[in-house]
C-alpha positions in Angstrom: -4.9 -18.9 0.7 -7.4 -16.7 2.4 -8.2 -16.2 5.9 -11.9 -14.9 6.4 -11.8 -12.5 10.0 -15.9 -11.9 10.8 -14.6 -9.1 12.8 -16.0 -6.0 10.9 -14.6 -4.1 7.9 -11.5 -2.6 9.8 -10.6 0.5 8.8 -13.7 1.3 6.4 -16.2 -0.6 9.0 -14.6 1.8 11.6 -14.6 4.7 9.5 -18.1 4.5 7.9 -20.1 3.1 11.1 -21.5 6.4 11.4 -22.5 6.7 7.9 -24.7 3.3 8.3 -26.2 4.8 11.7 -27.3 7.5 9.3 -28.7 6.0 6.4 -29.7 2.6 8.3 -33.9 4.0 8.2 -33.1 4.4 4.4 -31.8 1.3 3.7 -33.5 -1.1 5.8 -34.7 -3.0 2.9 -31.2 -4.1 1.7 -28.4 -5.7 3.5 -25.9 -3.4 3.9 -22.8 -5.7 4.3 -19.8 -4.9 3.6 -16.7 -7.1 2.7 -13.5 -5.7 2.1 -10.9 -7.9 1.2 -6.8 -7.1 2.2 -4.2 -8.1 0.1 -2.4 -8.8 3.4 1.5 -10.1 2.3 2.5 -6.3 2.2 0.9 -4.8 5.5 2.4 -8.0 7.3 5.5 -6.0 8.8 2.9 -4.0 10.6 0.6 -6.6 12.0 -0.6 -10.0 12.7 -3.3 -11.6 11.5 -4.0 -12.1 15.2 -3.2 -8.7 15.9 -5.2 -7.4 13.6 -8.5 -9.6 15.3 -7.5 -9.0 19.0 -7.6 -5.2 18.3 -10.5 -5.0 16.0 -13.2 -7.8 16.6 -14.8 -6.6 19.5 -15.0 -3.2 18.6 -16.4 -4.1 15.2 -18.9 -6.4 16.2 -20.8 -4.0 18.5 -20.7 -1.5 15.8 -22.2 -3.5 13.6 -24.9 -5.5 15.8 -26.1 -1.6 16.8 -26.6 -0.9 13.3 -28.5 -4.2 12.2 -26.0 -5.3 10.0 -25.9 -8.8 9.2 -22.3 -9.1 8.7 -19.4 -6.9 7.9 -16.1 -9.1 7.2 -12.6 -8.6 6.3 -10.9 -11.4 3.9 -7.3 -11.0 4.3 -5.6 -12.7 0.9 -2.1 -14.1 0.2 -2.9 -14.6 -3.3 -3.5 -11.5 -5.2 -5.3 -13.8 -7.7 -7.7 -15.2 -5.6 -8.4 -11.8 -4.6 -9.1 -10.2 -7.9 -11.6 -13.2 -8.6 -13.4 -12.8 -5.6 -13.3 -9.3 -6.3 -14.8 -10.0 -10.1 -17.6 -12.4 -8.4 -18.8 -9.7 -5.9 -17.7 -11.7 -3.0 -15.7 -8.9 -1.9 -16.6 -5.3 -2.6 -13.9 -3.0 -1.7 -10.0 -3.8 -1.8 -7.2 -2.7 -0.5 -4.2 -3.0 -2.0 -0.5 -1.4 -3.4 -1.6 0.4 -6.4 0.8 -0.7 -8.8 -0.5 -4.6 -7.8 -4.2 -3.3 -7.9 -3.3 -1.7 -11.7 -2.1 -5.0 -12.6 -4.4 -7.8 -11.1 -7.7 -6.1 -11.3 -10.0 -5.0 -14.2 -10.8 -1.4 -14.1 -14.4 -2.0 -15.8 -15.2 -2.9 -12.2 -13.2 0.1 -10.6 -15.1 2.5 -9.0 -13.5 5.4 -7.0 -12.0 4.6 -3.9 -9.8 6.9 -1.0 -6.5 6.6 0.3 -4.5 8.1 4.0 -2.0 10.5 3.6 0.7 11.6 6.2 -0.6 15.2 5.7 -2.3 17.1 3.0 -0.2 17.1 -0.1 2.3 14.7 1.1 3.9 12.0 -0.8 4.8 8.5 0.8 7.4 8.1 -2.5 9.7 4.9 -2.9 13.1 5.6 -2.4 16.5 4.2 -3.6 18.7 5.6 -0.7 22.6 4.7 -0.6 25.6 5.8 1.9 27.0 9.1 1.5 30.4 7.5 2.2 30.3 4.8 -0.8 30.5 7.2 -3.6 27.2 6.7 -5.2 25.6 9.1 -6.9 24.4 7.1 -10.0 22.9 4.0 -10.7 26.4 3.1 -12.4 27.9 3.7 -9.3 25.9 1.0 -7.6 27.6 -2.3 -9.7 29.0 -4.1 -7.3 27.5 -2.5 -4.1 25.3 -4.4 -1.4 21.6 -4.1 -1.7 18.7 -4.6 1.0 15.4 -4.4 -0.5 11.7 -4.7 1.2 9.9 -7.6 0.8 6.4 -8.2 -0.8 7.0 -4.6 -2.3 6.5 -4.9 -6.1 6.7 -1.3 -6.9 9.9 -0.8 -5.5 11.3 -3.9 -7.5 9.7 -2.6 -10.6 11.1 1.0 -10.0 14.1 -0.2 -9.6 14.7 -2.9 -12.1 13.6 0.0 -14.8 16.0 2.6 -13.8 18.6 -0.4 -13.8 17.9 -1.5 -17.3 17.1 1.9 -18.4 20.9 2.9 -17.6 23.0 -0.3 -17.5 20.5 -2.2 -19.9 21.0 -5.6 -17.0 18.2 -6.3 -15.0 19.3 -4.9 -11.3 20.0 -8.4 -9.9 22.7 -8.4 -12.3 23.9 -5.5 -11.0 25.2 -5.7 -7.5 27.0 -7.9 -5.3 24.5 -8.8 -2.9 20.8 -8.5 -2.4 18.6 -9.0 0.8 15.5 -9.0 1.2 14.2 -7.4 4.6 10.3 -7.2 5.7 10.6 -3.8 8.1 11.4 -0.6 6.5 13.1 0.7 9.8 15.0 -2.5 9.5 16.5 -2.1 6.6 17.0 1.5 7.3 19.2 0.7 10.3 21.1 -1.9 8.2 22.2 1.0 5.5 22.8 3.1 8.9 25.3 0.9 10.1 27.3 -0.3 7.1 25.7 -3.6 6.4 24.5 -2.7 3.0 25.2 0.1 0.5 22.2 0.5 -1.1 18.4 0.2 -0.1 14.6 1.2 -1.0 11.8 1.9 1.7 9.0 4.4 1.3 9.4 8.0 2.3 7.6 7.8 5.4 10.1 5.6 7.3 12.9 7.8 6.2 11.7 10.8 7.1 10.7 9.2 10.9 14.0 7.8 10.8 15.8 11.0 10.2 13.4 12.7 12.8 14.9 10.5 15.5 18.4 10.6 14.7 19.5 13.7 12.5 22.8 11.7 11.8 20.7 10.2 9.3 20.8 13.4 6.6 24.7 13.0 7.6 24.9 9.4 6.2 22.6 8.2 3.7 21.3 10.5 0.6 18.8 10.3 -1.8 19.8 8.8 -5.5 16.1 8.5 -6.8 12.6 8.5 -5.8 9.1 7.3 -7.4 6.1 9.7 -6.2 3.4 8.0 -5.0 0.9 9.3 -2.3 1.1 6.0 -0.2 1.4 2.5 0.0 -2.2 1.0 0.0 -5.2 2.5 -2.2 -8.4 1.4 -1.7 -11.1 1.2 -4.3 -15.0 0.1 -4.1 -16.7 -2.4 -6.7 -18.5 -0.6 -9.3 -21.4 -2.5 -8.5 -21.7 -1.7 -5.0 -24.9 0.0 -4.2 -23.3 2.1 -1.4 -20.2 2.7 -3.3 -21.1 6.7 -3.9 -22.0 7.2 -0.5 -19.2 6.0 0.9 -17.1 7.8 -1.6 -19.0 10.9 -1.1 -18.5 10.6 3.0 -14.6 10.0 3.5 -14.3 13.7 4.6 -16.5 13.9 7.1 -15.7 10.3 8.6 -11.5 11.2 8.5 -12.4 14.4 10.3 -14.6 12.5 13.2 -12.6 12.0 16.8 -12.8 8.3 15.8 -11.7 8.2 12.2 -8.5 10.3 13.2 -8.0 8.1 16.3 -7.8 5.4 13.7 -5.6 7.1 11.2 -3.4 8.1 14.3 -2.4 4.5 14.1 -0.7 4.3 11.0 0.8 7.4 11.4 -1.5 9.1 8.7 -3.2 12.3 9.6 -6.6 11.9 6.7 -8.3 10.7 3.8 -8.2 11.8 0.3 -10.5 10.4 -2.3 -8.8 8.6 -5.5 -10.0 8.0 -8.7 -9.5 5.0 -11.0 -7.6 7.3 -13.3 -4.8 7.6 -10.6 -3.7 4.0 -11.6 -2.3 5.0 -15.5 0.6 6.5 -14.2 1.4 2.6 -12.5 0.2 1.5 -15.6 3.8 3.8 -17.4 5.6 2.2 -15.2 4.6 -1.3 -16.0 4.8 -0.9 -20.4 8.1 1.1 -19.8 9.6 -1.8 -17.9 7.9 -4.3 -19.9 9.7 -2.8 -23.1 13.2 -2.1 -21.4 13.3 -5.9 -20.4 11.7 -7.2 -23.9 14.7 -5.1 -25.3 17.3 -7.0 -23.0 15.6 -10.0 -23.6 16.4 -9.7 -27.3 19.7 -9.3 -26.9 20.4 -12.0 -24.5 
């Protein structure tokens, strides 16, 4: 199911309005639309579908009517299926997506070279697999029997988890402990471990370190077992066939730097963009075969 939002291109509409001001003389001869569809399931914690129109349609649409653009639209997508075929038909021609799902549901023949926010330059946004100091955990061993909270519509945190689980108990990790929840707000879930109601939990890096920011008690309770690096939670990547795809690539500096693109970023607590290649994807691609052979292994044997 897909909801189509003729709003403007969010973030990359809001971003790259000034780039079409500038090339719009150039270009008058093509339509410069530009659709970018969300795979929306894992940015849900953060906003509404009707958030996301109340903030952004108004602004959008001027932006685009003063550049002549026909239409600029954002597809939001609960199916990650139906996104990658709309994707493969040119129906949508940048994504945004987790880049573990986007190595696994979409072809990289038609991958060009995208950009992602960062918190700050050189900072990761890894996954974490945090636990109570006070439990005794300091191994994945440690964890059989514990309480688990884990974030919903995250598959890279379930895959990461499930490997080093088999990897060291050779059990799937739902085998493993007593409990398991499934929570849709990192700073939920965070609280939870906070206050005893589970034992064990995964949420990005960014959430922890905000959490430990506002309450230092934080470092006091909860400790990192393991992490999986990764520079956020969403990369986005531009169709191959795209004809502005190089310009746009070429002009994420200048737009992150702009008072508008960093009033943007401000709201999702990132501070700029950094260009991504489609190479960044093989190291989700590891991942993927070394869990795929741990659980063909366990599959054998069970």
């Amino acid at each position: 199911m897909k909801k189509l939002i003729t709003f403007g291109c969010l973030s990359l509409v809001l971003y790259f309005s000034s780039f079409f001001i500038a090339y719009a003389d150039k270009t008058s001869s093509f339509d410069p639309v530009m659709r970018l569809g969300i795979f929306y399931p894992p940015i849900s914690d953060g906003a509404s579908r009707a958030d996301v129109v109340v903030a952004f349609s108004l602004w959008v649409q001027e932006q685009a009517a003063s550049v002549g653009v026909r239409a600029a639209d954002v597809m939001l997508y609960d199916s990650i299926d139906d996104m990658s075929a709309a994707f493969d038909s040119g129906a949508i021609n940048v994504i945004s997506a987790p880049p573990l799902t986007i190595a696994l549901h979409f072809k990289r023949e038609n991958l060009a070279d995208g950009y992602i926010g960062l918190r700050a330059p050189g900072k990761l946004n890894s996954v974490l697999l945090l636990a109570r100091t006070d439990k005794n955990i300091n191994t994945i061993k440690d964890m059989r029997g514990k309480r688990l909270i884990v974030p919903e519509y995250h598959e890279l945190a379930d895959m990461f988890l499930d490997t080093l689980v088999l990897k060291e108990q050779h059990m799937p990790y739902r085998q493993l402990f007593s409990s398991i929840s499934i929570e849709k707000k990192d700073k939920r879930i965070l609280l939870d471990l906070f206050f005893d109601k589970t034992d064990v939990a995964m949420v990005n890096e960014s959430a922890y370190e905000l959490m430990k920011e506002l309450n230092p008690q934080f470092n006091e309770k909860i400790k990192v077992i393991a992490s999986y690096p990764t520079k956020s939670k969403s990369y986005m990547y531009v169709n191959k066939n795209y004809p502005f795809r190089q310009k746009l690539i070429d002009n994420y500096a200048r737009i992150s730097s702009s008072i508008r693109g960093k009033q943007f970023l401000s709201l999702f607590q990132q501070e700029l963009l950094e260009s991504c290649s489609v190479s960044d994807l093989d190291t989700y691609d590891e991942l993927y075969r070394e869990h795929s052979d741990l659980l063909t292994k366990y599959r054998k044997k069970h």
